[in-house]
C-alpha positions in Angstrom: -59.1 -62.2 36.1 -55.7 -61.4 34.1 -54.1 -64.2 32.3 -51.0 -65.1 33.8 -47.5 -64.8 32.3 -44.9 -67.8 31.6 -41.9 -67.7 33.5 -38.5 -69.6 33.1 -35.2 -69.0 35.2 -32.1 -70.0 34.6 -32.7 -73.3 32.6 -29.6 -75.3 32.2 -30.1 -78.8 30.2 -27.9 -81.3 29.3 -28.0 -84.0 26.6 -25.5 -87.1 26.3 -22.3 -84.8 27.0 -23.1 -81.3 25.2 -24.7 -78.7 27.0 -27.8 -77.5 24.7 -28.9 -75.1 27.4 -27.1 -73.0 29.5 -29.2 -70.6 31.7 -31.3 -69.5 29.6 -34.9 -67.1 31.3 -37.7 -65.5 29.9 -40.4 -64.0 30.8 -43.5 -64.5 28.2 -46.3 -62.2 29.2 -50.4 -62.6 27.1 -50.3 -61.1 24.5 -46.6 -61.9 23.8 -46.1 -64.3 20.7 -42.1 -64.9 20.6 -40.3 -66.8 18.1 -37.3 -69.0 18.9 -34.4 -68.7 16.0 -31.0 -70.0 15.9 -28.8 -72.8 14.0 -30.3 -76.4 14.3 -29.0 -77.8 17.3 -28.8 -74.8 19.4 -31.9 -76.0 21.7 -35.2 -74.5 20.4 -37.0 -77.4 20.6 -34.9 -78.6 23.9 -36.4 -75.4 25.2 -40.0 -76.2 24.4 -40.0 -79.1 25.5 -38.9 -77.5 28.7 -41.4 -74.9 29.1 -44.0 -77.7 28.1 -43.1 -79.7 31.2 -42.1 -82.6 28.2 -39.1 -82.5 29.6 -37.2 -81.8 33.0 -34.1 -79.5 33.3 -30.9 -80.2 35.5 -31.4 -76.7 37.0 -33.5 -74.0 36.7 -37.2 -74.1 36.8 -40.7 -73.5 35.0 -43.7 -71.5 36.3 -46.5 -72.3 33.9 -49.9 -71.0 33.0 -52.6 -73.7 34.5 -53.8 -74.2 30.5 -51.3 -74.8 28.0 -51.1 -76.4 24.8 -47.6 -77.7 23.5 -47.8 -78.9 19.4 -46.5 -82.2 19.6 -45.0 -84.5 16.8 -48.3 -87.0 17.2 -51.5 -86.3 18.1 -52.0 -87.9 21.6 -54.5 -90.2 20.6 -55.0 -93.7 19.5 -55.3 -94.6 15.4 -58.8 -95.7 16.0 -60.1 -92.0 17.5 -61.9 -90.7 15.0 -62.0 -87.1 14.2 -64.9 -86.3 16.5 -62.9 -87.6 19.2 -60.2 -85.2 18.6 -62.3 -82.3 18.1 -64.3 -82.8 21.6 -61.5 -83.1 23.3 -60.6 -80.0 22.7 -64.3 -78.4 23.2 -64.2 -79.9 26.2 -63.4 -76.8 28.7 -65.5 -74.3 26.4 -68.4 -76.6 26.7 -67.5 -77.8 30.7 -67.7 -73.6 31.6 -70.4 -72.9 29.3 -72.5 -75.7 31.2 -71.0 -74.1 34.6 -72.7 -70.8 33.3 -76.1 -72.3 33.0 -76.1 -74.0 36.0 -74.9 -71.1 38.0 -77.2 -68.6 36.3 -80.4 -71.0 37.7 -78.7 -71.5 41.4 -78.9 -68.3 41.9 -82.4 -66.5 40.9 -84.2 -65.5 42.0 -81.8 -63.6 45.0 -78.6 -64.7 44.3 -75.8 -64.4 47.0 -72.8 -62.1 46.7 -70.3 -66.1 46.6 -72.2 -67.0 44.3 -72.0 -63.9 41.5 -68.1 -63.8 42.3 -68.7 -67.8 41.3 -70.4 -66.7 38.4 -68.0 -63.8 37.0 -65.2 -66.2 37.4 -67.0 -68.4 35.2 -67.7 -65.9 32.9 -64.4 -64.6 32.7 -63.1 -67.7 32.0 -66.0 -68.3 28.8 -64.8 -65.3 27.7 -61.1 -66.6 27.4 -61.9 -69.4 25.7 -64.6 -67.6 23.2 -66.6 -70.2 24.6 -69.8 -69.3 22.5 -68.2 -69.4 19.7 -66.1 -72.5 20.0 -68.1 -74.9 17.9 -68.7 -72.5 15.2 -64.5 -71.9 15.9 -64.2 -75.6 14.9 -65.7 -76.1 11.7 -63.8 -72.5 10.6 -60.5 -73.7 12.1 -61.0 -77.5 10.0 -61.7 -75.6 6.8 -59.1 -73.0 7.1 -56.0 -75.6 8.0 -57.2 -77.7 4.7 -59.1 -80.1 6.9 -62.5 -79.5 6.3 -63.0 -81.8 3.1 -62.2 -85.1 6.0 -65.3 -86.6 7.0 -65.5 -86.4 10.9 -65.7 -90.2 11.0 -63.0 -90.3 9.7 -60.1 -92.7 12.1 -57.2 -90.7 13.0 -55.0 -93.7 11.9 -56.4 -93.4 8.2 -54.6 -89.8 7.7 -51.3 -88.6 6.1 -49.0 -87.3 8.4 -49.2 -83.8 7.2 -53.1 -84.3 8.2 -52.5 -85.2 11.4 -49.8 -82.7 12.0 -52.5 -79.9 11.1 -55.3 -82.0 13.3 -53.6 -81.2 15.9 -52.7 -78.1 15.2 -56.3 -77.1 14.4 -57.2 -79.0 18.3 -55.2 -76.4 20.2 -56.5 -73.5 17.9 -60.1 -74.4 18.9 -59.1 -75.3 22.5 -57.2 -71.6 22.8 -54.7 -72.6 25.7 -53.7 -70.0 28.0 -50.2 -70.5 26.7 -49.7 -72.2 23.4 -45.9 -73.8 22.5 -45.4 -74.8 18.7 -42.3 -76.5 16.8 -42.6 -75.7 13.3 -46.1 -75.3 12.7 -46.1 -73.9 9.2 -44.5 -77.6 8.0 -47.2 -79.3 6.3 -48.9 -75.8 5.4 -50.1 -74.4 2.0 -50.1 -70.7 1.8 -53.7 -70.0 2.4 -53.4 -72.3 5.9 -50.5 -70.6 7.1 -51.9 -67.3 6.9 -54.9 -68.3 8.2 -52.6 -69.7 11.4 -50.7 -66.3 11.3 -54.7 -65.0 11.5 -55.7 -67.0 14.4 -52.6 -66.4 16.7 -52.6 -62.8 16.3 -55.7 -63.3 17.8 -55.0 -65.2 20.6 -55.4 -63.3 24.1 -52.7 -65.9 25.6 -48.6 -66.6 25.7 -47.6 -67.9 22.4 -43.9 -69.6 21.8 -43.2 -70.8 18.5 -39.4 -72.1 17.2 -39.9 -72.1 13.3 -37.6 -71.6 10.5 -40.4 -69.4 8.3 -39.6 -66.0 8.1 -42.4 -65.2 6.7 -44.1 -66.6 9.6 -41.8 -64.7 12.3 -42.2 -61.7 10.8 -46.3 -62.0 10.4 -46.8 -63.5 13.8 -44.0 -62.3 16.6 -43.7 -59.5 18.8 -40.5 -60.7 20.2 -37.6 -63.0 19.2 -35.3 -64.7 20.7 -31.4 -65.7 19.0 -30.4 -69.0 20.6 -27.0 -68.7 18.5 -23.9 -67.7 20.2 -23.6 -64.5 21.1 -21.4 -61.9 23.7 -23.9 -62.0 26.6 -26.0 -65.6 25.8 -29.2 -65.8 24.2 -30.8 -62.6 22.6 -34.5 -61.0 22.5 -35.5 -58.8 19.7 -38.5 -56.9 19.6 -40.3 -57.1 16.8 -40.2 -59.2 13.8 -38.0 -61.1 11.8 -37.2 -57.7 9.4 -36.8 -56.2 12.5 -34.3 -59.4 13.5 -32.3 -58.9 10.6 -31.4 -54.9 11.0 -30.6 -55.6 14.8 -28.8 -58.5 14.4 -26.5 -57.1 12.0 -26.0 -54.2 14.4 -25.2 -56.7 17.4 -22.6 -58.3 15.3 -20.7 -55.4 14.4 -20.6 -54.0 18.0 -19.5 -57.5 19.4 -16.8 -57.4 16.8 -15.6 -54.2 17.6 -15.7 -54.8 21.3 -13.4 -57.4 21.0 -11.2 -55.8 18.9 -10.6 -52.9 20.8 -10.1 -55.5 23.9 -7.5 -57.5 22.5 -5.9 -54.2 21.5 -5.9 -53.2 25.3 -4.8 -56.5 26.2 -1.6 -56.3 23.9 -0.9 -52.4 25.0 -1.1 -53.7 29.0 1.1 -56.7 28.4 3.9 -54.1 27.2 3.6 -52.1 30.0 3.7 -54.6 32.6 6.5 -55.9 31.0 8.4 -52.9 30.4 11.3 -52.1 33.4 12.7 -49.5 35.0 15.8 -49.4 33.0 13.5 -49.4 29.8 11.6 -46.1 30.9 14.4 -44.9 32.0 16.0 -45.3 28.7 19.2 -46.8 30.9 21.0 -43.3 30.2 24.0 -42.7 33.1 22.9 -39.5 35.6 24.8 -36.5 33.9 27.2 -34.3 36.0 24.4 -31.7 37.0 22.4 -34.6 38.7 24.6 -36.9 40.2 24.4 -34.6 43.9 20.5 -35.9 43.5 20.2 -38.6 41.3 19.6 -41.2 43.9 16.1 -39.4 44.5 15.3 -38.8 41.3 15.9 -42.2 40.3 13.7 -43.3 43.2 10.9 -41.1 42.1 11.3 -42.5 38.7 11.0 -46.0 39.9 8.0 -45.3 42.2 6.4 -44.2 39.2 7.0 -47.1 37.3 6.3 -48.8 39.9 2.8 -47.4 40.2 2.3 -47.7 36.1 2.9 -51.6 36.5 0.8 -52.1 39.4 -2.0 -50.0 37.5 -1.6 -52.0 34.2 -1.4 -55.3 36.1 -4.7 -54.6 38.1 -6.3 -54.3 34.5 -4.8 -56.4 33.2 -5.6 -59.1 35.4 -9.5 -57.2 35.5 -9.4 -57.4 31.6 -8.5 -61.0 31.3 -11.0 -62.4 33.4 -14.0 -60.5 31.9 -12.9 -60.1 28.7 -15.6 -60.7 25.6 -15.1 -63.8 23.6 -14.0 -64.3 20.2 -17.1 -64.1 18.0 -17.3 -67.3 16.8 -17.3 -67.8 13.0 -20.6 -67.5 11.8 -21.8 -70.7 9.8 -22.2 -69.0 6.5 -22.8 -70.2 2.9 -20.1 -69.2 0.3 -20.6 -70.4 -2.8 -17.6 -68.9 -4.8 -18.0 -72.2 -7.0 -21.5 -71.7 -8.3 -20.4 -69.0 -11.0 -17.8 -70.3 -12.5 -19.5 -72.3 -15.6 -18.3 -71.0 -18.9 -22.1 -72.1 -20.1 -23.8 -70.0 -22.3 -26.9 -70.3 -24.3 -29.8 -72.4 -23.7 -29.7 -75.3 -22.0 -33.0 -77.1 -21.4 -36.3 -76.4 -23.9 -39.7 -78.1 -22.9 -42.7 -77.9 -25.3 -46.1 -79.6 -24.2 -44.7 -81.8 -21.8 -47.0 -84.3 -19.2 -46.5 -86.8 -17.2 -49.8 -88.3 -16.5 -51.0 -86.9 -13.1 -48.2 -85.2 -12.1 -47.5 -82.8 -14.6 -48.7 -80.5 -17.5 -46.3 -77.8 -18.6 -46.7 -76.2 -21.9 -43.5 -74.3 -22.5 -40.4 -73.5 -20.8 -36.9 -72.6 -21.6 -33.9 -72.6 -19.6 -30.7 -70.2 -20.8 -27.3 -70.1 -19.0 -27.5 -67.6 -16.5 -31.5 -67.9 -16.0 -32.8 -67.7 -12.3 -35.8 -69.7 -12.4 -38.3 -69.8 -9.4 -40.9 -73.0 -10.1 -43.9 -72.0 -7.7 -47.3 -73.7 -7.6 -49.7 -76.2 -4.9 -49.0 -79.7 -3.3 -49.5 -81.8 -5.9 -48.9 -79.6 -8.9 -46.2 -81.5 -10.1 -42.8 -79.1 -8.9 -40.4 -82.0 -7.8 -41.7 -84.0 -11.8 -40.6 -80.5 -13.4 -37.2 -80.6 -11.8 -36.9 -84.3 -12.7 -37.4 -83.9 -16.5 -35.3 -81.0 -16.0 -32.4 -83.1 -14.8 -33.1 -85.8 -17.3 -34.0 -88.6 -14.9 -37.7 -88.3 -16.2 -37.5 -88.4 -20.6 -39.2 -89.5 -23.2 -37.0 -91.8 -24.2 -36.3 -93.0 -20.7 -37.0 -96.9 -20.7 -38.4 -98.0 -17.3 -39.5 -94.7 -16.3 -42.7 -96.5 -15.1 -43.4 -99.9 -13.6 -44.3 -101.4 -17.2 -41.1 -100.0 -18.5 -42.5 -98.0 -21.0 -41.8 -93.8 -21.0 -44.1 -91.9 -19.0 -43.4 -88.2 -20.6 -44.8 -86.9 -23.4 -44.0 -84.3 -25.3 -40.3 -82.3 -26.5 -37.7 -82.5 -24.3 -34.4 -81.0 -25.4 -31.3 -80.7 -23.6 -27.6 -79.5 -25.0 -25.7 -82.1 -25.5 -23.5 -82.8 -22.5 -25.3 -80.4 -20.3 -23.8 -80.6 -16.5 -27.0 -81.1 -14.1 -27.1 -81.5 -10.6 -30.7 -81.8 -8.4 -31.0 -81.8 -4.9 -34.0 -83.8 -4.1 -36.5 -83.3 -1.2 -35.5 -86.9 0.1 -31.5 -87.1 1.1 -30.2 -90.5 1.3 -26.8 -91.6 1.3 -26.1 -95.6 0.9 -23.2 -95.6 3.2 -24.2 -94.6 6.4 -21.9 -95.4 8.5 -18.8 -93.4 5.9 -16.8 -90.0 7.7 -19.3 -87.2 6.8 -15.8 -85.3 5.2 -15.0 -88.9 3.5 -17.8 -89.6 2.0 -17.9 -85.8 0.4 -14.6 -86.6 -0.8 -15.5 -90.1 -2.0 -17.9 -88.6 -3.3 -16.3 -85.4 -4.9 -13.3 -87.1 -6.1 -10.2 -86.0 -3.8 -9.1 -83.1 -5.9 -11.9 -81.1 -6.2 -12.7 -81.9 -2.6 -9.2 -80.2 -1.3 -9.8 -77.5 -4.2 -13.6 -76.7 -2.0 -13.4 -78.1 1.0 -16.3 -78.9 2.9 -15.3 -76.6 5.6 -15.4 -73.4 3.3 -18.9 -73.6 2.2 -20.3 -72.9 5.9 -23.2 -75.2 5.7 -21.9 -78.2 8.3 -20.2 -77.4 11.6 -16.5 -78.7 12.0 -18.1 -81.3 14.5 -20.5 -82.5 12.1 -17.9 -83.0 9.4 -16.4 -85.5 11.8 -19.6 -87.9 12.2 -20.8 -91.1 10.3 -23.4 -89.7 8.2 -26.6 -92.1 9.6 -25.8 -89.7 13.2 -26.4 -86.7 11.1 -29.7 -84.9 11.9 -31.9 -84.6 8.8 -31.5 -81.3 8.4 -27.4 -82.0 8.6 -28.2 -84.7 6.1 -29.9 -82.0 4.3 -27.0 -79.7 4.0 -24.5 -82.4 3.0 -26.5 -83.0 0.3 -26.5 -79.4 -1.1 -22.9 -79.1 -0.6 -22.3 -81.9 -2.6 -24.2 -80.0 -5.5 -22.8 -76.8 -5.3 -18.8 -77.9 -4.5 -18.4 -78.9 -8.2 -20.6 -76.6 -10.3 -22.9 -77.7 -12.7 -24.2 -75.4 -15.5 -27.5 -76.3 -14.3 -28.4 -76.1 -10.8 -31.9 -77.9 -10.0 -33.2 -77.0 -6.5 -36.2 -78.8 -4.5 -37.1 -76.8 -1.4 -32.8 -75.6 -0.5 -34.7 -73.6 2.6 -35.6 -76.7 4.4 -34.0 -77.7 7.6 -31.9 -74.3 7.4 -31.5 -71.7 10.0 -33.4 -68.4 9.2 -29.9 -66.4 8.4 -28.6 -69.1 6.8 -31.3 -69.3 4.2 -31.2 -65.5 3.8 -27.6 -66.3 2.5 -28.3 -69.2 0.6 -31.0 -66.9 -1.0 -28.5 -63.9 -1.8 -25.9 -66.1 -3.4 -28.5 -67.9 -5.6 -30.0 -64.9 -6.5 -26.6 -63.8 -8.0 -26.3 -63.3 -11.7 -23.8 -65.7 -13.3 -23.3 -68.1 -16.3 -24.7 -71.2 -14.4 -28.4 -71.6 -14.3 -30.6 -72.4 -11.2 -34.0 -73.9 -11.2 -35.1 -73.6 -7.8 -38.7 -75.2 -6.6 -40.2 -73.6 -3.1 -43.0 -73.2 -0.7 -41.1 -70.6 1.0 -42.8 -67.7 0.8 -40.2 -64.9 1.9 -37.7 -66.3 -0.4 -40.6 -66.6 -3.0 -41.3 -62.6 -1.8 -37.8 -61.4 -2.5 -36.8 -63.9 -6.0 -34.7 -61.9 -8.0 -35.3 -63.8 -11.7 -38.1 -65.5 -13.0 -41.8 -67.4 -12.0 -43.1 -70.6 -13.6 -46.2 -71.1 -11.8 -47.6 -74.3 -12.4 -50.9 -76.3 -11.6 -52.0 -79.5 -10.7 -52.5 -81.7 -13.9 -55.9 -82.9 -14.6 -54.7 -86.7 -15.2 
């Protein structure tokens, strides 16, 4: 018994009055694990939901394997399941076919009939999908290897973090092994050693897996196939391969769809000549001379049937050309951070020397020079985002009311150069005036001048339509990139980064990564879990570890 395939056709949706979707198909066959890519907004997780049945499209349709799993952003049970609960749930069909087995296997000795072994193999088959014998054993391995197994299995569902129960149920559909298994983002909420273990476990899967996830190094570990919802000549894209793979091809695509047009619009402009040229402009309007005035009236005539005949030709390509023509490539939403170099700093900036904040951070040395490229690596918990903020100066040891008794919480040397330029951008991205012009408040913020010297616009990280909302209707990620504009648009001499990958498109963080990776007077300080921009840093590692107390 073959697993069956995932089929979509033609999916159109629609939300409030922007069309997210617009016929988009696939065909996901077992074995397949695709990744969905693309610019936030461009429908990935529209498109889950979709194929998940979460949702309903105005057209197209859905054929589905009979098991599937879909990740959702809760786990679908009460606060007061405990962790048990969860877990046999998603036993249930391994131990429901593993009890069909046994009951089988004593219906039919001692002279069983030929129904009943085709009964039987289709049971088996099926026990075999799920790794039934296994599954408990699968359990406790899955718990353990998603950071989960230290939680006692009494444990109420309500009592957990919400990066706990974003991996609980993670680790339910891993056990449960759906014939088709849909995931938004699953890496989020992951430590190295769990999201290679993930990577581990759906490499192994014998089933459809569909995954939309900004982790490249995720993609490229996990995906046979990927598919660009971004704009492009012919609609949505699939790539074999992974995202390395993604990169080379999507390059290629680019350039071809470039040149395409190019050479159109060059045709275009040629035919729109000729159909306007006349008879008396191919003729040159000369008068007949004396040796062709006994035939010039059919000479003329052939000439204008040839015209003629030229104009109708261009006209029926033009007309051809203009109706199938390839669009304009649109402008890719690109980061260009002219502004980032431009510091005349020199020296060094920051020096640390035996500094802790009590459980949150021990660093014994580290020194910061103009120009540095600093990548601050380490575990949840070890105390990254407290390094950045002594960095910046908003954590000192002079800093009165740094805790809740107002007293200094860091110990140890701190010294900064005197009127040192700092900007952080923080993990968390408020903004107190919601309801302000996205554009205005960057301006407000900005100051008008240097706000018409870099204009939002030119830094490629918002969308012309998102420049014109209220900030509160900007999507976090949105929110997200306002933020690091706002950092970058008037350049500090030290750049402080907390996670910059998050909420950005894969090719959008490979170009935040090349510009910051850039050598020039400004420092960066730059804190990550990502671990194909941790792969490919160009300067420097801190690697720090969780403080004792």
């Amino acid at each position: 018994m073959s697993m069956p395939a995932l089929l979509a056709h033609d999916l159109v949706r629609t939300l409030g009055t922007r069309r997210v979707l617009d016929g988009v198909s696939l065909v996901a066959a077992p074995g397949q694990r695709i990744g969905l890519i693309g610019e936030n907004g461009t429908g990935k997780t529209t498109l889950l939901r979709l194929l998940a049945g979460a949702d309903v499209p105005d057209s197209g349709d859905v054929v589905r394997p009979g098991s599937l799993g879909f990740l959702h952003q809760e786990l679908p049970f009460p606060p007061t399941a405990t962790l048990t609960d969860v877990l046999d749930d998603a036993l249930r069909d391994a131990r429901a076919v593993l009890a069909a087995l046994d009951r089988l296997a004593l219906a039919m000795a001692p002279d069983p009939a030929e129904e009943a072994l085709a009964e039987y193999g289709t049971a088996l088959e099926r026990a075999e999908e799920l790794a039934a014998w296994d599954a408990d054993r699968r359990a406790t391995l899955v718990m353990a290897g998603l950071g989960l197994g230290h939680l006692a299995l009494s444990r109420a569902v309500g009592s957990l973090s919400g990066g706990e129960r974003g991996r609980l149920a993670l680790a339910a559909l891993l056990v449960r092994r759906p014939g088709a298994l849909l995931l938004d983002e699953p890496t989020n909420h992951l430590d190295d050693a769990a999201a290679a273990f993930l990577e581990e476990q759906l490499r192994g899967l014998p089933g459809v897996v569909i995954v939309a996830s900004h982790d490249r190094a995720f993609l490229d570990a996990v995906c046979t196939d990927l598919i660009d919802l971004d704009p492009a000549a012919d609609g949505p894209t699939r790539y074999g391969g992974g995202y390395t793979a993604y990169q080379a091809a999507k390059a290629a695509e680019r350039e071809r769809w470039q040149r395409r047009f190019a050479e159109e619009q060059d045709e275009l402009a040629s035919l729109r000549t000729a159909v306007s040229v006349t008879a008396q402009q191919v003729a040159h309007g000369r008068p007949p001379r004396d040796s062709e005035k006994m035939g010039y009236g059919h000479t003329a005539g052939r000439v204008q049937q040839q015209i003629s005949r030229r104009v109708r030709n261009a006209s029926r390509r033009l007309e051809e050309l203009e109706r199938t023509q390839v669009r304009k490539p649109p402008a890719p939403l690109r980061f260009h951070p002219s502004t980032l170099a431009t510091t005349s700093a020199s020296g060094l900036l920051v020096s640390l020397r035996d500094v802790r904040v009590p459980g949150r951070l021990m660093l014994g040395r580290l020194d910061v020079s103009a120009g540095d490229r600093v990548l601050v690596t380490g575990p949840n918990g070890a105390g990254k985002s407290t390094l950045l903020a002594v960095l910046a100066g908003h954590l000192s040891p002079d800093a009165a009311g740094s805790s809740p008794d107002g007293t200094a919480i860091v110990e140890g040397d701190v010294r900064r150069r005197r009127g040192l330029r700092v900007a952080l951008l923080t993990q968390d991205t408020v903004f107190d005036r919601p309801a302000l012009v996205t554009r205005d408040l960057y301006a407000a913020v900005l100051g008008a001048d240097r706000a018409e010297k870099v204009p939002l616009g030119s830094l490629g990280l918002l969308p012309a339509r998102a420049q014109t909302l209220p900030v509160g209707e900007l999507s976090v990620g949105q929110r997200r990139r306002l933020a690091l504009a706002l950092v970058i648009a008037d350049p500090p001499e030290l750049l402080l980064l907390d996670e910059p990958t998050n909420h950005l498109s894969p090719r959008l963080a490979d170009e935040l990564e090349d510009a910051l990776g850039t050598a020039g007077p400004g420092a960066v300080v730059l804190a990550s879990h990502d671990r194909w921009l941790r792969a490919r840093w160009p300067g420097s590692e801190v690697r720090i570890t969780p403080s004792a107390g």
